[in-house]
C-alpha positions in Angstrom: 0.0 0.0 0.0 1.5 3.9 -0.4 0.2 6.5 0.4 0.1 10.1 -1.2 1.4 12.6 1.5 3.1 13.2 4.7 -0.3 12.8 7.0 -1.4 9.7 5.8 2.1 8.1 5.5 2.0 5.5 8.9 4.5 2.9 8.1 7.2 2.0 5.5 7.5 -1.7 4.0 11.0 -3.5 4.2 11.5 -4.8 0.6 14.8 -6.3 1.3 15.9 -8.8 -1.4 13.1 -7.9 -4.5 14.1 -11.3 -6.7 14.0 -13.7 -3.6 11.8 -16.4 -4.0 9.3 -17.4 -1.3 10.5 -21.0 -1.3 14.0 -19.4 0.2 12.5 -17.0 2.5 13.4 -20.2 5.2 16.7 -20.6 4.8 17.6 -16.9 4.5 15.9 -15.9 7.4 18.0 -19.0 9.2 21.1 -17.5 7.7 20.7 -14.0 8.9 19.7 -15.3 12.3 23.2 -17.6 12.6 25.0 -13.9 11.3 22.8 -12.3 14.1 24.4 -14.5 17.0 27.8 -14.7 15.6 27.7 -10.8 15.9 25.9 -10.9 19.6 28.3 -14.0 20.9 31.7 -13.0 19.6 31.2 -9.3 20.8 30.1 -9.9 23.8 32.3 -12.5 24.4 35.6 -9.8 23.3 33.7 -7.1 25.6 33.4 -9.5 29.1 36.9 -11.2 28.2 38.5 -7.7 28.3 36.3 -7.0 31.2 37.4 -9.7 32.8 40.9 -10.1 32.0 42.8 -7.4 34.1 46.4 -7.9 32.3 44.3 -6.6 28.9 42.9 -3.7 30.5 44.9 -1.2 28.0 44.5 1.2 25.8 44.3 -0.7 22.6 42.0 -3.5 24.0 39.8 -0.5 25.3 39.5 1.0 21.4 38.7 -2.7 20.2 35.5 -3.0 23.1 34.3 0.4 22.0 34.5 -1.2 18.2 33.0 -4.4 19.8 30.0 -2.3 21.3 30.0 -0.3 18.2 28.8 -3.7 16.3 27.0 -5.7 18.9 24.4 -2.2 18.9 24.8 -2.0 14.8 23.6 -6.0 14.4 21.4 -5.5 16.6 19.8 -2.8 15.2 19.8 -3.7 11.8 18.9 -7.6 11.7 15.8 -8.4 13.8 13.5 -6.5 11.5 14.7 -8.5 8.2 14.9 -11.7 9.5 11.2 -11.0 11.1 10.1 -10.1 7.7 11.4 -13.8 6.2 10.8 -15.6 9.1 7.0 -14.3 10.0 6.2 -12.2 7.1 6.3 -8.9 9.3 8.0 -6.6 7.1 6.0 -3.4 8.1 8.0 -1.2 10.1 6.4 2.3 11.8 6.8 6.0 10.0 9.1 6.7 13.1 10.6 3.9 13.8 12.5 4.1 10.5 13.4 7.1 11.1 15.0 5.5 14.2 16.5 3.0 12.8 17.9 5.3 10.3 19.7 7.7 13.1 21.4 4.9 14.6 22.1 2.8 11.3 24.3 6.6 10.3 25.2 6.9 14.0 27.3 4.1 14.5 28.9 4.1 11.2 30.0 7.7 12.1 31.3 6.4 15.5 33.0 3.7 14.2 34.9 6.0 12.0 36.1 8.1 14.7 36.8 5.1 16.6 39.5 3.8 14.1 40.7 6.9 13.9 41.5 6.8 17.7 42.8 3.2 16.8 45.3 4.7 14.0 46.3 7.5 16.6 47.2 5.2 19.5 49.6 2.6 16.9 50.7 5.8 15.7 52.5 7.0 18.7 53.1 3.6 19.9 55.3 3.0 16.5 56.6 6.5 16.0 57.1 8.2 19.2 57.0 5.0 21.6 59.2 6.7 24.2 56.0 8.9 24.5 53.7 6.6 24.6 53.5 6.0 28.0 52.6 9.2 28.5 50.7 10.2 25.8 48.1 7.2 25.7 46.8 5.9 28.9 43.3 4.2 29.6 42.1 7.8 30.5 43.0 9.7 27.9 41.5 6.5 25.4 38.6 6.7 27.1 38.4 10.5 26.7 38.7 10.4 22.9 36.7 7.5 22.2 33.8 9.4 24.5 34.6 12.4 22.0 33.8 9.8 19.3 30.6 8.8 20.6 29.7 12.7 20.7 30.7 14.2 17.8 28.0 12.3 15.2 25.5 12.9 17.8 24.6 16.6 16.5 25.2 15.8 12.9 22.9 12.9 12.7 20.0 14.5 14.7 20.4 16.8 12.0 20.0 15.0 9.3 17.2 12.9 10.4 15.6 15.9 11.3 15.7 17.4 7.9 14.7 13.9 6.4 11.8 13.9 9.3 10.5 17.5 7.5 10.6 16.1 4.0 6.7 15.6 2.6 6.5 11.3 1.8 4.2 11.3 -1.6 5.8 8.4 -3.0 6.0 4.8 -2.2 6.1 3.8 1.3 8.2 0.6 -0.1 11.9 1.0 1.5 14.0 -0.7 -1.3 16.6 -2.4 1.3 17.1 -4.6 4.1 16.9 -1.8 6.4 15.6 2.0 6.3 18.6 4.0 5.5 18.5 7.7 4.3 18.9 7.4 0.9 16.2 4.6 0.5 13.9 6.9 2.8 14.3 10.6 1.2 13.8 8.4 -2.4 10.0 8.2 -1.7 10.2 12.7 -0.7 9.0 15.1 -2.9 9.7 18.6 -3.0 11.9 21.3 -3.8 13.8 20.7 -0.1 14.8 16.9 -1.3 17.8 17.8 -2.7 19.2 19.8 -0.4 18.2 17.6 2.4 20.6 14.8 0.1 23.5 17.1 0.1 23.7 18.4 3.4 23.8 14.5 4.0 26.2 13.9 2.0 28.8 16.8 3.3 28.1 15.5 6.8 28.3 11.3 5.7 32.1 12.9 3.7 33.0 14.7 7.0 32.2 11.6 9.1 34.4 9.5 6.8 37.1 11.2 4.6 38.3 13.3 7.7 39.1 10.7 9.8 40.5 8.1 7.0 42.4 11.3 5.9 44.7 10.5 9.4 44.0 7.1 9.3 45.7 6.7 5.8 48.4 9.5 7.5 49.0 7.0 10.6 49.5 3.9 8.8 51.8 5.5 5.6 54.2 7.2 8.2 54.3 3.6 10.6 55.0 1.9 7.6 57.8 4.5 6.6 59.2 4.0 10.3 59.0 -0.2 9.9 60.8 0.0 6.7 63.8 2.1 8.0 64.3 -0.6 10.6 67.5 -2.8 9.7 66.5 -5.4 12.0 64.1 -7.8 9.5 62.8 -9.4 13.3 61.8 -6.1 14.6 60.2 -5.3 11.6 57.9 -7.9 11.8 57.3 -7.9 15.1 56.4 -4.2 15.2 53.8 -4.4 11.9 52.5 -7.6 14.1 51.1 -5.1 16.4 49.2 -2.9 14.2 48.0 -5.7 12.0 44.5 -6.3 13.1 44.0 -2.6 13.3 44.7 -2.2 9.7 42.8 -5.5 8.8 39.7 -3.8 10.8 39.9 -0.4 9.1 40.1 -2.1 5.4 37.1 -4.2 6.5 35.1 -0.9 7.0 36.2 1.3 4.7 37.4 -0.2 0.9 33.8 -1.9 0.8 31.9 1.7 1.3 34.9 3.6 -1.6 34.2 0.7 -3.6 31.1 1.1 -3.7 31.0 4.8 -4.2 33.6 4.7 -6.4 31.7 2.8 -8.5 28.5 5.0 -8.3 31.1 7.8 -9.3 32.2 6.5 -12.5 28.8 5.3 -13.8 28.9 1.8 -13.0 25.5 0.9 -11.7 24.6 -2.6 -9.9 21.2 -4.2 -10.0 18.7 -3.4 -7.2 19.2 -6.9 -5.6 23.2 -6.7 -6.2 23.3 -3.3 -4.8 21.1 -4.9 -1.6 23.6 -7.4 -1.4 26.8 -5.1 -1.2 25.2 -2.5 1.3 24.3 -5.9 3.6 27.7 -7.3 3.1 29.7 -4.3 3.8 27.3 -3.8 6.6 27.3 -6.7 8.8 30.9 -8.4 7.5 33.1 -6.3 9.6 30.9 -6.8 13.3 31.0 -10.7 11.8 34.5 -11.2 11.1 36.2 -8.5 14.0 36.1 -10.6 17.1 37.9 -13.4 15.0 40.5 -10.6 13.9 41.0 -9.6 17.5 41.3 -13.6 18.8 43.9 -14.0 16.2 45.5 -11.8 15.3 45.8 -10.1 18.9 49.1 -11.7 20.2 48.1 -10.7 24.1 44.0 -11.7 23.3 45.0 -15.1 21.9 47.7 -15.8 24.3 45.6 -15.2 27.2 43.1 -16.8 25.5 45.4 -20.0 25.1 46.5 -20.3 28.6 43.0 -19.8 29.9 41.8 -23.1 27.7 45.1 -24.9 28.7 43.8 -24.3 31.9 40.2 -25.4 31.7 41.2 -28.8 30.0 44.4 -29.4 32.9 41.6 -29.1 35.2 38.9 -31.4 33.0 41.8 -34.2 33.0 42.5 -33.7 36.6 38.7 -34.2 37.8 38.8 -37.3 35.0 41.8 -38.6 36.4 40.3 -38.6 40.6 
């Protein structure tokens, strides 16, 4: 059903994936379910490890449970509503609570921005200046920027909800993705004000991204610079060990979204249910896939987490044994 204006406009419907057939709607809504608990169980699980872990109560670890709480919130978000829509057929979602879902959908994207920028900042002094490091980065001042993190957005997105809140809805009420995101959302507004609601969201989506990857890609070139004039080929590797997952976790984020837009740039278009596809993959891949990044490629997380399982199965043999 759509509806013609702004005062009749109650709810939006979830399209998600258009060229689905029914007889898959099953097995999809399984598979987005197992994705949903994957993201739940292995961020959670990095959050109360740290938690509980004293001897990984540092600064990095810190940046990588704000990144964890970052995509526990974003799955959880995102996912319930498409998998109810394969799983029960509920794929109605209220005028406002899109508009919800929208804020935080931009939100935490912003926030995770910033927060790998705070990640890039503390390899950086650790690898360029690490006789200042000590000083310079300590669990207080971590927590201080990655609070700044969680702030910043906050203005800008009420913003830009705000504007797309004003927008008159004459369209379709049909939200052609697997979640309500601005740019499906503003596509069913009419009026002179819907394109300049869409670039005042795109100047605040660039500032969000391209400033901080601007010292992100700063960080990384000038540790890289510093690894390379080592003469020691041991201490080379062992330093770029350390800031390995961080640079594994900021390419998961953000060569999906340039590819993406890169490709929108140059002309290149993708079918609706390809273009879905990406926006999903680029979406809920990185909350997926980080925990495992931080368990393994995390020398302190994956020792710990060694001797902690050496110690549960000692123990199991011992009880076995008596």
């Amino acid at each position: 059903m759509t509806y013609s204006n702004v005062t009749r406009m109650r709810s939006f419907l979830i399209l998600g994936f258009p060229g689905l057939s029914p007889q898959y709607y099953g097995p999809v809504s399984a598979l987005l379910f197992f994705i949903y608990l994957v993201i739940a169980l292995g961020n959670v699980f990095i959050l109360a490890f740290v938690v509980y872990e004293k001897t990984l109560q540092k600064p990095t670890y810190l940046v990588f449970c704000h990144l964890a709480l970052i995509d526990l919130t974003f799955g959880t978000v995102t996912l319930p509503k498409i998998i109810s829509k394969y799983w029960f057929g509920d794929s109605v979602i209220s005028f406002h609570g899109c508009f919800v879902q929208m804020f935080f959908l931009h939100y935490l994207g912003s926030v995770t921005s910033f927060i790998l920028l705070v990640m890039a900042l503390d390899r950086f002094v650790a690898i360029c200046i690490p006789l200042r490091y000590p000083v310079l980065i300590t669990n207080n001042i971590i927590s201080v920027l990655c609070g700044f993190a969680w702030f910043i957005p906050v203005s800008l997105m009420v913003t830009t909800v705000y504007q797309a809140l004003s927008l008159h809805y004459c369209k379709s009420n049909v939200i052609a993705q697997c979640f309500c995101d601005h740019i499906s959302i503003t596509s069913q507004a009419c009026g002179d004000d819907v394109k300049i609601v869409a670039v005042t969201a795109l100047c605040m989506a660039m500032f969000c991204l391209l400033l901080p990857l601007a010292f992100i890609l700063f960080s990384y070139v000038s540790i890289i610079v510093v690894i390379m004039k080592m003469s020691n080929v041991a201490g080379r590797k062992k330093t770029l060990s350390t800031c390995t997952p961080q640079i594994f976790l900021t390419c998961l984020f953000y060569l999906p979204r340039c590819f993406v837009y890169v490709a929108n740039t140059v002309g290149f278009t993708f079918s609706l249910d390809v273009r879905i596809l990406l926006t999903l993959l680029y979406s809920l891949l990185p909350p997926a896939v980080n925990p495992i990044i931080y368990c393994f490629k995390t020398q302190d997380i994956k020792q710990t987490l060694m001797k902690k399982l050496k110690t549960v199965r000692i123990g199991v043999q011992i009880k076995l044994s008596v």
